[in-house]
C-alpha positions in Angstrom: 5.2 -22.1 14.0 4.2 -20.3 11.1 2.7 -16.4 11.2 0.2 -17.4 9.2 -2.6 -19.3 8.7 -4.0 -20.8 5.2 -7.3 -21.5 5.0 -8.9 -23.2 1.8 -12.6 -22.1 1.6 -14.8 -24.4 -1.4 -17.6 -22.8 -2.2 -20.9 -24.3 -2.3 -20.8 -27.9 -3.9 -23.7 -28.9 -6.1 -25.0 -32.5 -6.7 -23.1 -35.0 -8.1 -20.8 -33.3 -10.5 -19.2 -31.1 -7.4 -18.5 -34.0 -5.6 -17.1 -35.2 -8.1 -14.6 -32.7 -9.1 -14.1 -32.4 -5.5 -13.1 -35.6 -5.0 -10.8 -35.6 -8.5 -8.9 -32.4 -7.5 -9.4 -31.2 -3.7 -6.4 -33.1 -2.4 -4.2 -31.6 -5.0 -5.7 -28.0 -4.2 -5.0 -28.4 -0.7 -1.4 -29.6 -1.1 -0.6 -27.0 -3.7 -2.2 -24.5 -1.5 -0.3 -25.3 1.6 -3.9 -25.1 3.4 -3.6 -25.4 7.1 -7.6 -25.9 7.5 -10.7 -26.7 4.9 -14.0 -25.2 5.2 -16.6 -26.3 2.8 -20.2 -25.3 1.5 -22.2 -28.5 1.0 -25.9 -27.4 1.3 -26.5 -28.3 -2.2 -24.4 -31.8 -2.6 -27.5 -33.9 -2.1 -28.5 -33.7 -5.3 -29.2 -30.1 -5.8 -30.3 -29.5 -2.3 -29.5 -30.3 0.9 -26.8 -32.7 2.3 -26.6 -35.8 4.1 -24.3 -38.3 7.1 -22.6 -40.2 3.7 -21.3 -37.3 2.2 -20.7 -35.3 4.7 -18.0 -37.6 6.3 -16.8 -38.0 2.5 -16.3 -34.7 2.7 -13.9 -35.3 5.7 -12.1 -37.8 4.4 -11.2 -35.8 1.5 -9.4 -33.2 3.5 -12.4 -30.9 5.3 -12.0 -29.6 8.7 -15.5 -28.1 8.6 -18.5 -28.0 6.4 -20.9 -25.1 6.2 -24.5 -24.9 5.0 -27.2 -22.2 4.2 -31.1 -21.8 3.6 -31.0 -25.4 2.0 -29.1 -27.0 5.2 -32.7 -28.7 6.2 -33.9 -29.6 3.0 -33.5 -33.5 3.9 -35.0 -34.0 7.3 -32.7 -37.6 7.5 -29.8 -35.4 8.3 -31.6 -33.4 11.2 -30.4 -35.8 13.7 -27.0 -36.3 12.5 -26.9 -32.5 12.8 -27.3 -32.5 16.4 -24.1 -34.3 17.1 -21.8 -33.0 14.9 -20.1 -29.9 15.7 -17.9 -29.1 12.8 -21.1 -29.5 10.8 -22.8 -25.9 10.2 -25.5 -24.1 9.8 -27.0 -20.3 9.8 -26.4 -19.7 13.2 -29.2 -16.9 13.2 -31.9 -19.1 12.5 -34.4 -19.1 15.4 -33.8 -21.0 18.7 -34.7 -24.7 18.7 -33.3 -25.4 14.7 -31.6 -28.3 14.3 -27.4 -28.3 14.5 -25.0 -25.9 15.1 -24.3 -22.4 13.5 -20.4 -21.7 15.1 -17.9 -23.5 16.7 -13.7 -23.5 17.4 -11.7 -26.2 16.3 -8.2 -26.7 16.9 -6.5 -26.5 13.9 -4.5 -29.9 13.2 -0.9 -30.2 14.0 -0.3 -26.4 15.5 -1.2 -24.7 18.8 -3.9 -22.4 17.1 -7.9 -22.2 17.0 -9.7 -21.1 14.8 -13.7 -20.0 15.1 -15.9 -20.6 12.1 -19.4 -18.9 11.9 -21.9 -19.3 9.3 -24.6 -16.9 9.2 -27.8 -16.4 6.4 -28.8 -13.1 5.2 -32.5 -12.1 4.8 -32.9 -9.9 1.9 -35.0 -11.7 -0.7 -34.6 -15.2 1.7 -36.5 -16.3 4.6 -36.9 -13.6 7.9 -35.2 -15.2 10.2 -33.4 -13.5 13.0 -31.1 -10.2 12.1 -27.5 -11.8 11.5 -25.6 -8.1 12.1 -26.7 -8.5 16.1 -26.1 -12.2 15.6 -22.8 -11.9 14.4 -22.4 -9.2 17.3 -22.9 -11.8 19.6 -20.8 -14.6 18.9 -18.1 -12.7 17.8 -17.8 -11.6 21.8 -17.9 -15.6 22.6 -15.2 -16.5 20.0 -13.2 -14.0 21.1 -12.7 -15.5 24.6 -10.5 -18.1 22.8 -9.3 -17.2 19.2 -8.9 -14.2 17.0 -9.3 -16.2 13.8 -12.9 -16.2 12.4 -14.0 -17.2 9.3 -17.2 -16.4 8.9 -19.7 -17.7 6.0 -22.3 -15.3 4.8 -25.2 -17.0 2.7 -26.8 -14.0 1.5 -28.8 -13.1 -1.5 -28.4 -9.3 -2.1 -25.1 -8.2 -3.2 -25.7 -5.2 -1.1 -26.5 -7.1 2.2 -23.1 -9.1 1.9 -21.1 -5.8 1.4 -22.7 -4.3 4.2 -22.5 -7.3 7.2 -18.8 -6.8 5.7 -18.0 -3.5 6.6 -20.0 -4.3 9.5 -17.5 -6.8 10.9 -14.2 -5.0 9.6 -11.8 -5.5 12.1 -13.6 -8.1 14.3 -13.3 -11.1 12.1 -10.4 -12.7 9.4 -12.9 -13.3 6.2 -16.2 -12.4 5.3 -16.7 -15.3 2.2 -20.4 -14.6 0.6 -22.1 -17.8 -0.7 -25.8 -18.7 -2.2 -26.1 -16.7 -5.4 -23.3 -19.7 -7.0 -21.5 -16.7 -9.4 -17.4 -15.7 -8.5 -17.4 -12.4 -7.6 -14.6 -10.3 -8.8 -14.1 -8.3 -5.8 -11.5 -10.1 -3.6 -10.0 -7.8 -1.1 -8.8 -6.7 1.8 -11.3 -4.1 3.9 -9.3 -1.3 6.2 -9.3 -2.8 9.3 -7.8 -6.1 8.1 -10.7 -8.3 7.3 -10.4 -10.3 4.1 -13.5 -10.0 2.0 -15.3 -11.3 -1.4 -19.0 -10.8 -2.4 -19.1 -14.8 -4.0 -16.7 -16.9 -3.8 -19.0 -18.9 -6.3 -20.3 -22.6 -6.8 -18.5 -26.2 -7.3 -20.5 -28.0 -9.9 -21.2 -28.3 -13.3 -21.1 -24.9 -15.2 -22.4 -26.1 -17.9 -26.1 -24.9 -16.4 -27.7 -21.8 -14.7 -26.2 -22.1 -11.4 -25.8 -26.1 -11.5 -29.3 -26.7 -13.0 -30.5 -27.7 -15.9 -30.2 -25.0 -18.8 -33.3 -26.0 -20.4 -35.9 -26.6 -17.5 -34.4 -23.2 -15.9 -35.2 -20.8 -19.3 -38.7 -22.8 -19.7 -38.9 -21.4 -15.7 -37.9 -17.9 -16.7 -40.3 -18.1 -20.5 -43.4 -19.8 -19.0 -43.8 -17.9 -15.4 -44.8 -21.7 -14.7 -43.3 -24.7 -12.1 -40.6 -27.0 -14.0 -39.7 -29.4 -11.3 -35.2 -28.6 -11.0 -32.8 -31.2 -12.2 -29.2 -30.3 -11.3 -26.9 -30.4 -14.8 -24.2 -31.8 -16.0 -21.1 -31.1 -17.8 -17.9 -27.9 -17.6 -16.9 -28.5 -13.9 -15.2 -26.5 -11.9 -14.0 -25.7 -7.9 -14.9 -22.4 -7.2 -13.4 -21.5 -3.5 -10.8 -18.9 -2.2 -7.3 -19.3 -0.7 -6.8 -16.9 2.6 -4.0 -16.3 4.6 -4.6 -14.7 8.3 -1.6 -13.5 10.5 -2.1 -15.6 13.7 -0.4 -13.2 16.0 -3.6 -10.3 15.1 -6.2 -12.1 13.3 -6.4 -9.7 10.6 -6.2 -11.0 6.6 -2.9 -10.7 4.9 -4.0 -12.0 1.8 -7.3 -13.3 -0.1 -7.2 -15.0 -3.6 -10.2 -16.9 -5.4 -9.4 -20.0 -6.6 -11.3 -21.5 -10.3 -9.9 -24.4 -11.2 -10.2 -25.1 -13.9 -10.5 -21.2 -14.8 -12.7 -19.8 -17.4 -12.1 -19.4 -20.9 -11.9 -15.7 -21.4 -10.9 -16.0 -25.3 -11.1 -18.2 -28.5 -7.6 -17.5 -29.7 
């Protein structure tokens, strides 16, 4: 058995065009990866918002283990009840008691004698006050812990500062701290002190050809008028925005953290 453990993290998918690139390139990324187990952010791939039971198991089918969600993970009550049975899919586990679905579980990772516990957590800066996820996070950590040392943990946050925070925070408890929500690649991949792999963004899978998958021209009449546009998600310049992780299984701590763009961004028009 190997000493470590490659994880594949997508970031969050948006509408149509990031399932579609998804679908066109994820096997290929996981193959060329080597990734051992998939987590994906799906709270948007209902068009624009939310998810649902059809794409969800698409989801599985093209290579995901589990798939995570955020303040959008209710935003179509038809998956509510689908939400209740499924363990391996998430949601922010520090909403209040009584939410639909599940915020953590451990899952066996397939074809070696590992687990592996996967937590997704909301922030609350800027985003709705639900319960504090730093004494949340304290709390399951102590549950995972009874069976694994590997813990991937999803943070949907809004403020930069909140994410770099609840990562020093967990430093040393957990594998990877991966932020989602704000949709942007952050470019500060990296390995905290005590061994936790961290990035502020791993960024969105969808079409970049927007302002963070929606369309340009509705969102800039948003920004202009100070008046409701109704959202349409946009189309056009996709890309898979994730991050590529390896965890030593023996410790749990992060031996390496790379994002992965494909394709990456044109940086020059030479």
């Amino acid at each position: 058995m190997s000493d470590q453990l490659n994880v594949l993290f997508i970031g969050d998918i948006v509408a149509d065009p990031g399932l579609s690139i998804v679908q066109t390139f994820l096997p290929s990324l996981i193959k060329k990866h080597s990734a051992d187990f998939v987590i994906i952010n799906g709270e948007n791939s209902h068009e624009g918002m939310g998810i649902n039971e059809d794409i969800v198991k698409q989801l599985y089918r093209l290579g995901a283990h589990v798939i995570t969600g955020g303040n959008h993970s209710f935003a179509k009550w038809k998956i509510y009840q689908y939400m209740r049975n499924d363990k391996n899919l998430l949601r922010p586990m520090n909403y209040p008691s009584g939410a639909h679905g599940y915020g953590y579980g451990v899952y066996e990772v397939p074809g070696k004698k590992l687990k592996i516990g996967v937590v997704n957590m909301q922030g609350r800066t800027f985003m709705q006050p639900i319960d504090d996820p730093f004494r949340t996070a304290d709390w399951v950590i102590d549950r995972i812990k009874e069976e694994t040392d590997l813990i991937f943990v999803d943070f949907h946050a809004e403020a930069t500062a909140e994410k770099q925070a609840f990562g020093w925070y967990l430093d040393g408890r957990v594998s990877v701290v991966a932020g989602t929500h704000t949709h942007t690649p952050t470019n500060d991949a990296r390995i905290l002190p005590q061994g936790t792999g961290y990035i502020t963004d791993v960024g969105m899978t969808g079409a970049f050809n927007s302002v963070i998958g929606m369309d340009r021209d509705t969102s800039i009449k948003r920004f202009i008028l100070q008046t409701p546009h109704k959202y349409s998600s946009a189309t056009g310049d996709n890309r898979i925005c994730g991050v590529l992780t390896k965890i030593n299984v023996s410790n749990g701590k992060c031996s390496y953290i790379e994002p992965v763009i494909y394709p990456e961004f044109k940086t020059s028009n030479e």
